[in-house]
N, CA and C atoms as an extended XYZ file, in Angstrom:
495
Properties=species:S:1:pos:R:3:atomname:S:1:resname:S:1:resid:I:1 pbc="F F F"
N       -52.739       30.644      -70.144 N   UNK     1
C       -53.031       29.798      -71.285 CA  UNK     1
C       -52.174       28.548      -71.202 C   UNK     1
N       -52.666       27.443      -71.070 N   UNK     2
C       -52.088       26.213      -71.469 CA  UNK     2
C       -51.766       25.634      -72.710 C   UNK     2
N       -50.690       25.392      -73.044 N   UNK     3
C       -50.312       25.180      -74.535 CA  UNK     3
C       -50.255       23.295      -74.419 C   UNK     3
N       -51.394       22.675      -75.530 N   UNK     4
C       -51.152       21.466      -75.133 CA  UNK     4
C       -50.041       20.696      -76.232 C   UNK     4
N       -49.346       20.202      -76.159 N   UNK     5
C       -48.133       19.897      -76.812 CA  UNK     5
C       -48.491       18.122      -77.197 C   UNK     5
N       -48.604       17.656      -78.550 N   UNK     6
C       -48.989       16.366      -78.562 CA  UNK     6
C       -47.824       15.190      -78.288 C   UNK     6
N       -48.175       14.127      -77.935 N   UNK     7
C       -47.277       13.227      -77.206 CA  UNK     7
C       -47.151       12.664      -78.785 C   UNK     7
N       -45.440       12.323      -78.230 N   UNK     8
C       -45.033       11.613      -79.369 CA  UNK     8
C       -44.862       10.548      -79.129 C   UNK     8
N       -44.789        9.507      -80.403 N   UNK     9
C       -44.231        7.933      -80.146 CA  UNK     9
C       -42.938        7.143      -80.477 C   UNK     9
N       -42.561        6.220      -80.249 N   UNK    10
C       -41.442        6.432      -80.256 CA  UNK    10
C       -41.055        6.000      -81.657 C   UNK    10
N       -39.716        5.747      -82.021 N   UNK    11
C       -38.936        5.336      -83.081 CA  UNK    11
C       -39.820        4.413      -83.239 C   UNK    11
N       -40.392        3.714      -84.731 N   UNK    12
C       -40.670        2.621      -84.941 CA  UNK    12
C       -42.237        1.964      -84.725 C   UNK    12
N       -42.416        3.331      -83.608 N   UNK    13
C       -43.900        2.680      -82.772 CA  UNK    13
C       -45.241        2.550      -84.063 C   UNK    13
N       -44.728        3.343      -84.938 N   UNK    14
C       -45.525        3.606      -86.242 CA  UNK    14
C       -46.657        4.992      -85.651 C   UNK    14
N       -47.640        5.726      -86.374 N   UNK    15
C       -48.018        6.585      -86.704 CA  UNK    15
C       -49.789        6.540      -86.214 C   UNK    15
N       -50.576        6.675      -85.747 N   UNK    16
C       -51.973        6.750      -85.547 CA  UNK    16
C       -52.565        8.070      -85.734 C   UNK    16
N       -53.503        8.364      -86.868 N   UNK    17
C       -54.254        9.369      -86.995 CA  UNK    17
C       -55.482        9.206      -87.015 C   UNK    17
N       -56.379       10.134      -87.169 N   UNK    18
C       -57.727       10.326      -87.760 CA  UNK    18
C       -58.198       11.351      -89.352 C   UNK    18
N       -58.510       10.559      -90.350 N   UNK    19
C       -58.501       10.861      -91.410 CA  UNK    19
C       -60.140       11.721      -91.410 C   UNK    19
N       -59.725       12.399      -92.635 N   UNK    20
C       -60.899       13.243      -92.865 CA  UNK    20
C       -62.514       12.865      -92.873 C   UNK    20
N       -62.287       11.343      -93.458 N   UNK    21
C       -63.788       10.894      -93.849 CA  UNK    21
C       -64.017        9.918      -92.596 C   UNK    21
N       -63.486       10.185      -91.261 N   UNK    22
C       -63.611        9.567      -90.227 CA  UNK    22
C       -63.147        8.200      -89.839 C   UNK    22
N       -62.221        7.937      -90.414 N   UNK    23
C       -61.791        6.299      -90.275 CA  UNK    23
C       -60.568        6.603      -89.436 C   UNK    23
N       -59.721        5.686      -89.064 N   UNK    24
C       -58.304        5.867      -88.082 CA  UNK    24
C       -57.619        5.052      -89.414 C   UNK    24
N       -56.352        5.727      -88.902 N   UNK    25
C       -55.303        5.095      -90.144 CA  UNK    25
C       -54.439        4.916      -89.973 C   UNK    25
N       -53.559        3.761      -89.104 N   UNK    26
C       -51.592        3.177      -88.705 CA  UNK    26
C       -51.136        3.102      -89.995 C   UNK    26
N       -49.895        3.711      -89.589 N   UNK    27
C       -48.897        3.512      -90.563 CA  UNK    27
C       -47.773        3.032      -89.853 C   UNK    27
N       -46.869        2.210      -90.449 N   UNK    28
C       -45.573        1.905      -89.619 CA  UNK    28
C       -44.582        1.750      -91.006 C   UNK    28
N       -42.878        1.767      -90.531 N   UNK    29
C       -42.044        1.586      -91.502 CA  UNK    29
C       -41.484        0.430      -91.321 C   UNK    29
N       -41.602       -0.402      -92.465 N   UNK    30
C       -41.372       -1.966      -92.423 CA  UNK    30
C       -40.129       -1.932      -93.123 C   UNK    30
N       -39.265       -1.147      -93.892 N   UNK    31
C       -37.610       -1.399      -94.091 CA  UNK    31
C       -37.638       -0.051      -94.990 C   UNK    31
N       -36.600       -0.350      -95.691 N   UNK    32
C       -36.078        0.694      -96.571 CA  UNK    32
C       -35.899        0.568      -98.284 C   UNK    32
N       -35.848        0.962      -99.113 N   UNK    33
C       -35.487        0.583     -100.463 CA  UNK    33
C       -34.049        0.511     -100.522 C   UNK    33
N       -33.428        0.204     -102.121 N   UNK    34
C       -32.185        0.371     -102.314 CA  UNK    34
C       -32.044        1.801     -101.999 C   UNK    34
N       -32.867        3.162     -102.198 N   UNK    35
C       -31.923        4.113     -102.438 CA  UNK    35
C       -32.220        4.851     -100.966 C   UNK    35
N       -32.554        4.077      -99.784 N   UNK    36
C       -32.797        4.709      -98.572 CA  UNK    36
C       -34.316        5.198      -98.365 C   UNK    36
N       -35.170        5.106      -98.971 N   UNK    37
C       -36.468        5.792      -98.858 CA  UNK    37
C       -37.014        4.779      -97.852 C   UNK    37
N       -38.258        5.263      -96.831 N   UNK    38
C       -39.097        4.233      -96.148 CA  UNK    38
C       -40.014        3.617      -97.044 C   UNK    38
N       -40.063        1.973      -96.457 N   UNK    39
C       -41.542        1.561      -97.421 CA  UNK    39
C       -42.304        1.742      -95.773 C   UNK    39
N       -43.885        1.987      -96.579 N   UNK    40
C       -44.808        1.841      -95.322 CA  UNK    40
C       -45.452        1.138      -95.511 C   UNK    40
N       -46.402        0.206      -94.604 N   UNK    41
C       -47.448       -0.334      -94.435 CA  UNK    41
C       -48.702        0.812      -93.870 C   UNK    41
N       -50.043        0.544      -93.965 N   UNK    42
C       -50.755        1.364      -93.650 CA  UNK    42
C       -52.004        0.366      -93.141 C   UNK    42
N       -52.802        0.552      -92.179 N   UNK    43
C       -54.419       -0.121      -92.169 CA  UNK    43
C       -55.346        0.116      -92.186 C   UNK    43
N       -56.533        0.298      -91.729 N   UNK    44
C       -57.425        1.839      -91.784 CA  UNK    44
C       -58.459        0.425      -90.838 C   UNK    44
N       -59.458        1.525      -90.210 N   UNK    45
C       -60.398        0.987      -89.357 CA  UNK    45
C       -61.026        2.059      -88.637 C   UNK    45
N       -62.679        1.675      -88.170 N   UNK    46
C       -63.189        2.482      -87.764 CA  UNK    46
C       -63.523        3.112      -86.243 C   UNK    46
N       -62.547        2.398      -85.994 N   UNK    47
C       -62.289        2.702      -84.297 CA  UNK    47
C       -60.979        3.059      -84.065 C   UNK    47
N       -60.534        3.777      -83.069 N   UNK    48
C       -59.017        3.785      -82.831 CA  UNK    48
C       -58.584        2.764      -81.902 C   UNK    48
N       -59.106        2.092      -81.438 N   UNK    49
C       -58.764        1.054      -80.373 CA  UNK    49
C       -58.507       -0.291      -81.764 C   UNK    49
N       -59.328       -0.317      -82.457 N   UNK    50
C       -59.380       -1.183      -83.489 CA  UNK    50
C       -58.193       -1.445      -84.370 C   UNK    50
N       -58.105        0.348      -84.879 N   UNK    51
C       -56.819        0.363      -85.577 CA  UNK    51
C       -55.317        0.250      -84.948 C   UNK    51
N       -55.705        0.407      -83.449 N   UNK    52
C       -54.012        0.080      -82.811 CA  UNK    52
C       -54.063       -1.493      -82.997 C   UNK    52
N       -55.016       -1.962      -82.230 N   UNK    53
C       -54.808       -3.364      -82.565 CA  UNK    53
C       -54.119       -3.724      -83.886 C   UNK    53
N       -54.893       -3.525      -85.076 N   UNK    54
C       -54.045       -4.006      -86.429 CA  UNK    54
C       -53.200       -3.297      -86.557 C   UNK    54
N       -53.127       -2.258      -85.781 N   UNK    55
C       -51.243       -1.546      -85.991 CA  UNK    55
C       -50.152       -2.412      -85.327 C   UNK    55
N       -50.613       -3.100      -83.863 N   UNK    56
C       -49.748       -3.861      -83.416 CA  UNK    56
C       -49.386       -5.447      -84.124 C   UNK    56
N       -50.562       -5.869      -84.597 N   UNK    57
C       -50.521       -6.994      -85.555 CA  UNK    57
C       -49.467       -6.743      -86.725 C   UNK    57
N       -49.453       -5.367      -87.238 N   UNK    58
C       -48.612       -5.074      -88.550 CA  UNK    58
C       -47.210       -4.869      -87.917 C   UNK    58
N       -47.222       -4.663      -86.766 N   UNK    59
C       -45.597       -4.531      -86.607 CA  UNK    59
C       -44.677       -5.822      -85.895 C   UNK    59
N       -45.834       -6.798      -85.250 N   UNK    60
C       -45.694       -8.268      -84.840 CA  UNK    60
C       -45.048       -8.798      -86.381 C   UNK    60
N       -45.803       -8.399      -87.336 N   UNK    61
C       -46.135       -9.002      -88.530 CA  UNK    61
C       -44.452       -8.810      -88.994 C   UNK    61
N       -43.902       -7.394      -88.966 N   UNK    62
C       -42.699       -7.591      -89.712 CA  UNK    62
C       -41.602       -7.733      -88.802 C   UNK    62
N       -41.491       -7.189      -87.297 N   UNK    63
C       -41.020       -7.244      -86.615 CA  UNK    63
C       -40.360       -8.968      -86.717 C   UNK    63
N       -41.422       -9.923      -86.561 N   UNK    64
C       -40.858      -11.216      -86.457 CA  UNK    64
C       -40.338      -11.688      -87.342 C   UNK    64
N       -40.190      -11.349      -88.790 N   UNK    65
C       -39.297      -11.317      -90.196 CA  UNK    65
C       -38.352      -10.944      -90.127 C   UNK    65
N       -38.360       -9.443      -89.404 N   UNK    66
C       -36.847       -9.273      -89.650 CA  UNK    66
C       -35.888       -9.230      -88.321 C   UNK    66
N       -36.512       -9.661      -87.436 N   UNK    67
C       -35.683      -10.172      -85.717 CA  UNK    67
C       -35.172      -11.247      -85.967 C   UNK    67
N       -33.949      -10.907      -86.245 N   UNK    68
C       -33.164      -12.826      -86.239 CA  UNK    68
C       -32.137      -12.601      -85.512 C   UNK    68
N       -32.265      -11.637      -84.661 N   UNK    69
C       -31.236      -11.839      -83.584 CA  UNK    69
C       -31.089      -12.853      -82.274 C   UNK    69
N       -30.144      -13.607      -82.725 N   UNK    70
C       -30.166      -14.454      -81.219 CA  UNK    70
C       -29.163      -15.078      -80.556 C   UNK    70
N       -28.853      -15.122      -79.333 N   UNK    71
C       -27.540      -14.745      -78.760 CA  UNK    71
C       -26.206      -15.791      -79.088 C   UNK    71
N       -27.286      -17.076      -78.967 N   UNK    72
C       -26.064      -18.064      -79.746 CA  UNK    72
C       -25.470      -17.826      -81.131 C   UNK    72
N       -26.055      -17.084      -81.904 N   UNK    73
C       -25.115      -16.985      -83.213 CA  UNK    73
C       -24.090      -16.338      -83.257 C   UNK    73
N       -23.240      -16.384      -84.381 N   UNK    74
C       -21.720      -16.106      -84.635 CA  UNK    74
C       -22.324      -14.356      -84.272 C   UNK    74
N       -20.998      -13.890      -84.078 N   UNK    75
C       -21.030      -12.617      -84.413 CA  UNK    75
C       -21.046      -12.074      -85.503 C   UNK    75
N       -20.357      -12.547      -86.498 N   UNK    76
C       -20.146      -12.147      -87.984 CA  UNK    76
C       -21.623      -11.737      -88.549 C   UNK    76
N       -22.557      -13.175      -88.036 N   UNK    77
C       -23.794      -12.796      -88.560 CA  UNK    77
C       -24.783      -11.408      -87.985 C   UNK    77
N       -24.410      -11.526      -87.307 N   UNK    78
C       -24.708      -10.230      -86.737 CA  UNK    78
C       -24.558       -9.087      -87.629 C   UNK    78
N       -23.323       -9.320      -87.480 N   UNK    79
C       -22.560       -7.866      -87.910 CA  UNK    79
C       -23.219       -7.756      -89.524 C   UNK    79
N       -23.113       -8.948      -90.377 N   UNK    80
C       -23.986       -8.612      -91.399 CA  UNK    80
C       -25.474       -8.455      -91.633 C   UNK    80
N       -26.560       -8.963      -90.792 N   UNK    81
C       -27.606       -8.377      -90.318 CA  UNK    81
C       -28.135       -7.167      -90.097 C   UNK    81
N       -26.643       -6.432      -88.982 N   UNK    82
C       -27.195       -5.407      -88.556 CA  UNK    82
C       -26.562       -4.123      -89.691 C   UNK    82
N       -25.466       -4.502      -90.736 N   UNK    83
C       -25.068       -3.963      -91.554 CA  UNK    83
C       -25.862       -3.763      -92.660 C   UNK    83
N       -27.112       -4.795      -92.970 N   UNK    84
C       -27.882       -4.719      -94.491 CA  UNK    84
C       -28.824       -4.294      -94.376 C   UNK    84
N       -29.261       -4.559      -92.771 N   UNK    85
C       -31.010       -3.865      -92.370 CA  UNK    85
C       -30.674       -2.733      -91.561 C   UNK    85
N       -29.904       -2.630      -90.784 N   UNK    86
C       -30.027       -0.928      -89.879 CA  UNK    86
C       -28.930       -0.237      -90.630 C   UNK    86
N       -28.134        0.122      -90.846 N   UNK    87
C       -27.149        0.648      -91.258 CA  UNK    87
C       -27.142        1.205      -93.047 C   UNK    87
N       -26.559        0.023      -93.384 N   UNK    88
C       -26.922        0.563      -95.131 CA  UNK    88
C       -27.947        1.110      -95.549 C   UNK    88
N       -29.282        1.212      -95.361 N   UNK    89
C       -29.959        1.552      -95.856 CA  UNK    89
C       -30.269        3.568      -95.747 C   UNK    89
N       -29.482        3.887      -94.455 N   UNK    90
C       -29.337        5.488      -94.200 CA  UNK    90
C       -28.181        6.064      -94.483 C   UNK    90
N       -27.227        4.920      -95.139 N   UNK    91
C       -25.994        6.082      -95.513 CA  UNK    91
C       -25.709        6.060      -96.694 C   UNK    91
N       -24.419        6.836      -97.336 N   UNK    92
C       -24.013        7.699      -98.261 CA  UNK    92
C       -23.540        6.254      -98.794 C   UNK    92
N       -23.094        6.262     -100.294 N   UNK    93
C       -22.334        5.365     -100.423 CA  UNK    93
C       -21.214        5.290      -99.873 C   UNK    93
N       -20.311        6.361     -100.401 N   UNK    94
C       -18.989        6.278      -99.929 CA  UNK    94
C       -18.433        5.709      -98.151 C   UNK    94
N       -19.885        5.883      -97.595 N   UNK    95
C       -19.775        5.518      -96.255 CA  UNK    95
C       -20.072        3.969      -96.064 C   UNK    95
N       -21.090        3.535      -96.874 N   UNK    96
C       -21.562        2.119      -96.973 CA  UNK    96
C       -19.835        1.538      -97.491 C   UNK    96
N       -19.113        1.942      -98.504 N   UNK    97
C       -18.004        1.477      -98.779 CA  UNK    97
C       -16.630        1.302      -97.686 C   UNK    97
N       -16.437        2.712      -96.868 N   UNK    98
C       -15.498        2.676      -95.208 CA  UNK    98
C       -16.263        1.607      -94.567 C   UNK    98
N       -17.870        1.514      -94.308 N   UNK    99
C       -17.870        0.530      -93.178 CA  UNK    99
C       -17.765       -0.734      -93.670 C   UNK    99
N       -18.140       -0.992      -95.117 N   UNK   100
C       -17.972       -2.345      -95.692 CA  UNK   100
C       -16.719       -2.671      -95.842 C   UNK   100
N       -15.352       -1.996      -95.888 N   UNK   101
C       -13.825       -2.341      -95.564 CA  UNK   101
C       -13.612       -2.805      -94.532 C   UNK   101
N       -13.993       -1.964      -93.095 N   UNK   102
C       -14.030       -2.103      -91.597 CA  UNK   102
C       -14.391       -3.305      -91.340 C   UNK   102
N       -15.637       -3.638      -91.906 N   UNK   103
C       -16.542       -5.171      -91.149 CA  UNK   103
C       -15.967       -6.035      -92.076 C   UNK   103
N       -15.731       -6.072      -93.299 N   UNK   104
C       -14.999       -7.594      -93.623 CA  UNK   104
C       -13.794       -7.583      -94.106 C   UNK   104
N       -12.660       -6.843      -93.820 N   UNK   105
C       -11.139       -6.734      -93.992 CA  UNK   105
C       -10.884       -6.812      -92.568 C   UNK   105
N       -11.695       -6.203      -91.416 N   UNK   106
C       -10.885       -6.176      -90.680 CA  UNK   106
C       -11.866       -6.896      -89.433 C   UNK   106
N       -12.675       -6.488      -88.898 N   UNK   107
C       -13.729       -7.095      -87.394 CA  UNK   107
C       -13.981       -8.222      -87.977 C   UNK   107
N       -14.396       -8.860      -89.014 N   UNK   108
C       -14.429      -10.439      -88.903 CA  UNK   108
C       -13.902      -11.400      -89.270 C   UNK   108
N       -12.751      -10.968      -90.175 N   UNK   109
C       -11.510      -12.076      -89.906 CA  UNK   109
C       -11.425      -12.206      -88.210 C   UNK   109
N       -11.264      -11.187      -87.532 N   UNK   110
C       -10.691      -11.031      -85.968 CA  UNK   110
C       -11.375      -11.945      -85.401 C   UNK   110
N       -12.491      -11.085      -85.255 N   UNK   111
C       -13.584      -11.947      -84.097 CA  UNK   111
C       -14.875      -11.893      -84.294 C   UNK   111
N       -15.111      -12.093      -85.731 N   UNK   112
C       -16.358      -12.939      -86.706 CA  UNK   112
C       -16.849      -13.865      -86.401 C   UNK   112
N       -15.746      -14.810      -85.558 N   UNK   113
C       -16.058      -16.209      -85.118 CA  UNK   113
C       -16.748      -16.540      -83.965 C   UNK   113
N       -16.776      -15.224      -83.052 N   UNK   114
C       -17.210      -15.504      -81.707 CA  UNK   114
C       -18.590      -15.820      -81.465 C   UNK   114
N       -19.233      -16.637      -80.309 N   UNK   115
C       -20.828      -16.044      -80.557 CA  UNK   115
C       -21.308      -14.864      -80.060 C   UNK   115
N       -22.192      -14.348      -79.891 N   UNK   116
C       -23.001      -13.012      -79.673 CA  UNK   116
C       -22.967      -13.011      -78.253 C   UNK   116
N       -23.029      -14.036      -77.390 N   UNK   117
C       -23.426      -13.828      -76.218 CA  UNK   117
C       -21.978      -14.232      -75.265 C   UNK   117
N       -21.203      -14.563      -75.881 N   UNK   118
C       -19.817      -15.027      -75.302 CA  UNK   118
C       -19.438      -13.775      -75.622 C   UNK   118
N       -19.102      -12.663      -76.388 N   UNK   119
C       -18.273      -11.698      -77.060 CA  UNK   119
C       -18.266      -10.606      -75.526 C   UNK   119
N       -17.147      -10.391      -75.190 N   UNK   120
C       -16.818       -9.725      -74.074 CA  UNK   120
C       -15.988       -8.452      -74.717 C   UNK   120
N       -15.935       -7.762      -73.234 N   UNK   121
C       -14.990       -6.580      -73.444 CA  UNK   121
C       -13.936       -6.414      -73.590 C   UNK   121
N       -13.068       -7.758      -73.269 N   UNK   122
C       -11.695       -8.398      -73.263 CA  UNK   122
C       -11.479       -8.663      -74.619 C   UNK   122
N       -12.496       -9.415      -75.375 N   UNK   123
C       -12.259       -9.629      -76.661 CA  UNK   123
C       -11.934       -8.848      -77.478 C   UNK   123
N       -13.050       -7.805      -77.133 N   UNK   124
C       -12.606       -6.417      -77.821 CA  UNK   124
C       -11.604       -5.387      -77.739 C   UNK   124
N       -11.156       -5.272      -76.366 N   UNK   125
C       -10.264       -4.914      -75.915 CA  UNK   125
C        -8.158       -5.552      -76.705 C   UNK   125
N        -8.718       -6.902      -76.688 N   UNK   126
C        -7.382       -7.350      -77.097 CA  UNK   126
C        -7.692       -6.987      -79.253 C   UNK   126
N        -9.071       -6.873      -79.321 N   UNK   127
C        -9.182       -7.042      -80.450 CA  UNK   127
C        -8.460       -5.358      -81.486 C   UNK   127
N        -8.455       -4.519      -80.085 N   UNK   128
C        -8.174       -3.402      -80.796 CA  UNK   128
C        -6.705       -2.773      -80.028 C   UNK   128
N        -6.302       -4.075      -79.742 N   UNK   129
C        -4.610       -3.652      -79.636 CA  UNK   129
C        -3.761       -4.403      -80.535 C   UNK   129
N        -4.686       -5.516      -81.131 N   UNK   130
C        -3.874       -6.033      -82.291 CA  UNK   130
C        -4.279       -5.629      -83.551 C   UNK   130
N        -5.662       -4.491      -83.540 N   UNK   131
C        -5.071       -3.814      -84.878 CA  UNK   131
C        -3.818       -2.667      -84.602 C   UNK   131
N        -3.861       -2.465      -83.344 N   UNK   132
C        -3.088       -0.724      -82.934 CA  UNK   132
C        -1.376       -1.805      -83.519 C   UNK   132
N        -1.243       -2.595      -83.493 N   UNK   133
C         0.241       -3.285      -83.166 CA  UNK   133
C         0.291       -4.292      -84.812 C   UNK   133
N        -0.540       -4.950      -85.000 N   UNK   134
C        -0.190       -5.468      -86.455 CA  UNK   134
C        -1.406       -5.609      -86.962 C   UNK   134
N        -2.451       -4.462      -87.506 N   UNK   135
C        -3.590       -4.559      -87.910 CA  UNK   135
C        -3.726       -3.786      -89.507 C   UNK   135
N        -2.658       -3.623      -89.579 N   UNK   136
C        -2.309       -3.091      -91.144 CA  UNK   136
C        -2.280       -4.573      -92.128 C   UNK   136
N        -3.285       -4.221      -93.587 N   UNK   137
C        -3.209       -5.074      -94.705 CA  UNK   137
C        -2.252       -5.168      -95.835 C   UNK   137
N        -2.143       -3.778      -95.903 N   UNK   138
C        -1.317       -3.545      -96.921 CA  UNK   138
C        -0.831       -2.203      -96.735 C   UNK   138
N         0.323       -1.776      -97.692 N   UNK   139
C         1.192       -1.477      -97.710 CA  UNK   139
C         1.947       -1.285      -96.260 C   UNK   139
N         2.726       -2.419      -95.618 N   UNK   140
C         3.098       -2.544      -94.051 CA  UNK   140
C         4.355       -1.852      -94.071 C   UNK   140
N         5.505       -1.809      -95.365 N   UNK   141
C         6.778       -1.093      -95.808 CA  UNK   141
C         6.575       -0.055      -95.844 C   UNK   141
N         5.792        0.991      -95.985 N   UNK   142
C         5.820        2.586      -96.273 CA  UNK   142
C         4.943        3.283      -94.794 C   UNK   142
N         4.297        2.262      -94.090 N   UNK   143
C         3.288        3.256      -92.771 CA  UNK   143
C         4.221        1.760      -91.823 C   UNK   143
N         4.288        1.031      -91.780 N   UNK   144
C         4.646       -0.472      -90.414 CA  UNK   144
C         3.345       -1.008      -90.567 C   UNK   144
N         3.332       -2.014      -89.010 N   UNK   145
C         3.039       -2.876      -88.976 CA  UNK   145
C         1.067       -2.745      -88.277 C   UNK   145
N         0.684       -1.588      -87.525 N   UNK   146
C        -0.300       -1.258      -87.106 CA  UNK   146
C        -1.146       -0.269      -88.178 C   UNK   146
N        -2.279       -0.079      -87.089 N   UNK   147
C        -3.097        0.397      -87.887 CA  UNK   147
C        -3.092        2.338      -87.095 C   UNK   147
N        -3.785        3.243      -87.667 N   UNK   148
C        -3.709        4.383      -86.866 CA  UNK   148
C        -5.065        4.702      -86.104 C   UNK   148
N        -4.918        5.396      -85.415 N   UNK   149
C        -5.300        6.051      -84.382 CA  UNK   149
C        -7.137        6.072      -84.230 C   UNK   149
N        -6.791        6.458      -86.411 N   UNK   150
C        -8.516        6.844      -86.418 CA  UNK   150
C        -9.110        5.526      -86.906 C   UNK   150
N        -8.508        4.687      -87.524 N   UNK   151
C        -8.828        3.265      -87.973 CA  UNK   151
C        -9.589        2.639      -87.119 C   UNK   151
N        -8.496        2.547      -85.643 N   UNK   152
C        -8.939        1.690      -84.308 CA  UNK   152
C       -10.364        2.111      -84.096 C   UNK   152
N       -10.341        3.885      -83.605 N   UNK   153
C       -11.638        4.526      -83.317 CA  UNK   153
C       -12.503        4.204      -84.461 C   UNK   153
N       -12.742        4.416      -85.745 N   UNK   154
C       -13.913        3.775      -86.720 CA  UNK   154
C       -14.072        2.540      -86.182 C   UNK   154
N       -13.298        1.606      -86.294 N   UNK   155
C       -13.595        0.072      -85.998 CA  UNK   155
C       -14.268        0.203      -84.614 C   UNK   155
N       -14.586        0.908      -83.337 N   UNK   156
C       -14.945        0.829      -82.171 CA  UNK   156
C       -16.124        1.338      -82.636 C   UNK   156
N       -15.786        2.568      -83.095 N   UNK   157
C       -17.963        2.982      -83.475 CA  UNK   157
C       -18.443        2.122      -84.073 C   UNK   157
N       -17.882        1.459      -85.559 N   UNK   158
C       -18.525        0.579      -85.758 CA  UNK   158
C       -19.033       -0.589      -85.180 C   UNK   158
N       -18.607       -0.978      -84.126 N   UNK   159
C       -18.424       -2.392      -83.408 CA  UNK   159
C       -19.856       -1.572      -81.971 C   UNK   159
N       -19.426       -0.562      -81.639 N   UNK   160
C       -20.685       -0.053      -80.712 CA  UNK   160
C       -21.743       -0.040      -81.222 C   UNK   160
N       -22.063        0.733      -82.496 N   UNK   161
C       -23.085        1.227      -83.087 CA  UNK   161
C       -24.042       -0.151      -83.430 C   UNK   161
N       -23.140       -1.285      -84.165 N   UNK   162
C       -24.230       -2.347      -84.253 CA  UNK   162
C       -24.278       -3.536      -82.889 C   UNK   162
N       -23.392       -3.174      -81.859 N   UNK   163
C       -23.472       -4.056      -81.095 CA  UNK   163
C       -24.653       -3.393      -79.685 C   UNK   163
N       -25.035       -2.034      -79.939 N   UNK   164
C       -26.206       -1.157      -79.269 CA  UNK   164
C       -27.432       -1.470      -79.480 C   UNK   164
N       -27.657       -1.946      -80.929 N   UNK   165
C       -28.706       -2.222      -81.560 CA  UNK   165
C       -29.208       -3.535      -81.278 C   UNK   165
């Protein structure tokens, strides 16, 4: 017996079915609400060749709205880009609050300024030995002058996670 196993698509690719009363129907996820839920778009058509087409049109459609990535810009902008559209919208608060300390107390005073396509490993590299050595805000009298261990490491996931994307 052959078990046929259906192919999946990928993250984002959006959704193609066949509905009951015979029409095809894309769906794709065009962002998120305040409280994390997907919004969808949907199209319907009576061909499936038809409906990919306006499935690919619908994701041209938001795709080019919300792609404003481009290599000459600051990093900062980035970092808030990829903080309001990929990120915030899947986490906890209390987590939206750690990474919102991380990205503007600490990664873009640093190197906020850089552009996107200049930003090296060196940068980063020196960027996370001067929190390890004087990357503390406050209270510098009761802990010194650096930051600890797990600070540095958050600030690196954070700095991977939207610089992957």
């Amino acid at each position: 017996m052959v078990s046929k196993m259906a192919n999946r698509r990928k993250n984002g690719a959006g959704t193609l079915r066949k509905r009951a009363d015979g029409r095809w129907e894309a769906r794709v996820v065009v962002g998120y609400d305040e409280k994390g839920y997907p919004k969808t778009k949907n199209v319907t058509s009576k061909s499936k060749a038809e409906c990919q087409r306006k499935l690919n049109e619908l994701k041209e459609q938001f795709d080019s709205a919300s792609n404003k990535c481009k290599s000459e810009m600051q990093f900062s902008d980035w970092l808030n880009f990829w903080f309001e559209n990929y990120s915030k919208p899947a986490l906890r608060e209390s987590t939206k609050d750690f990474y919102r300390n991380l990205i503007y107390n600490y990664i873009i005073p640093e190197i906020g300024n850089i552009q996107l396509d200049k930003l090296t490993s060196s940068d980063l590299q020196q960027f996370y030995s001067k929190l390890k050595t004087s990357g503390r805000k406050t209270r510098t009298e009761l802990f010194g002058e650096g930051l600890s261990d797990r600070m540095v490491r958050s600030c690196h996931t954070t700095l991977k996670c939207a610089l992957q994307k």
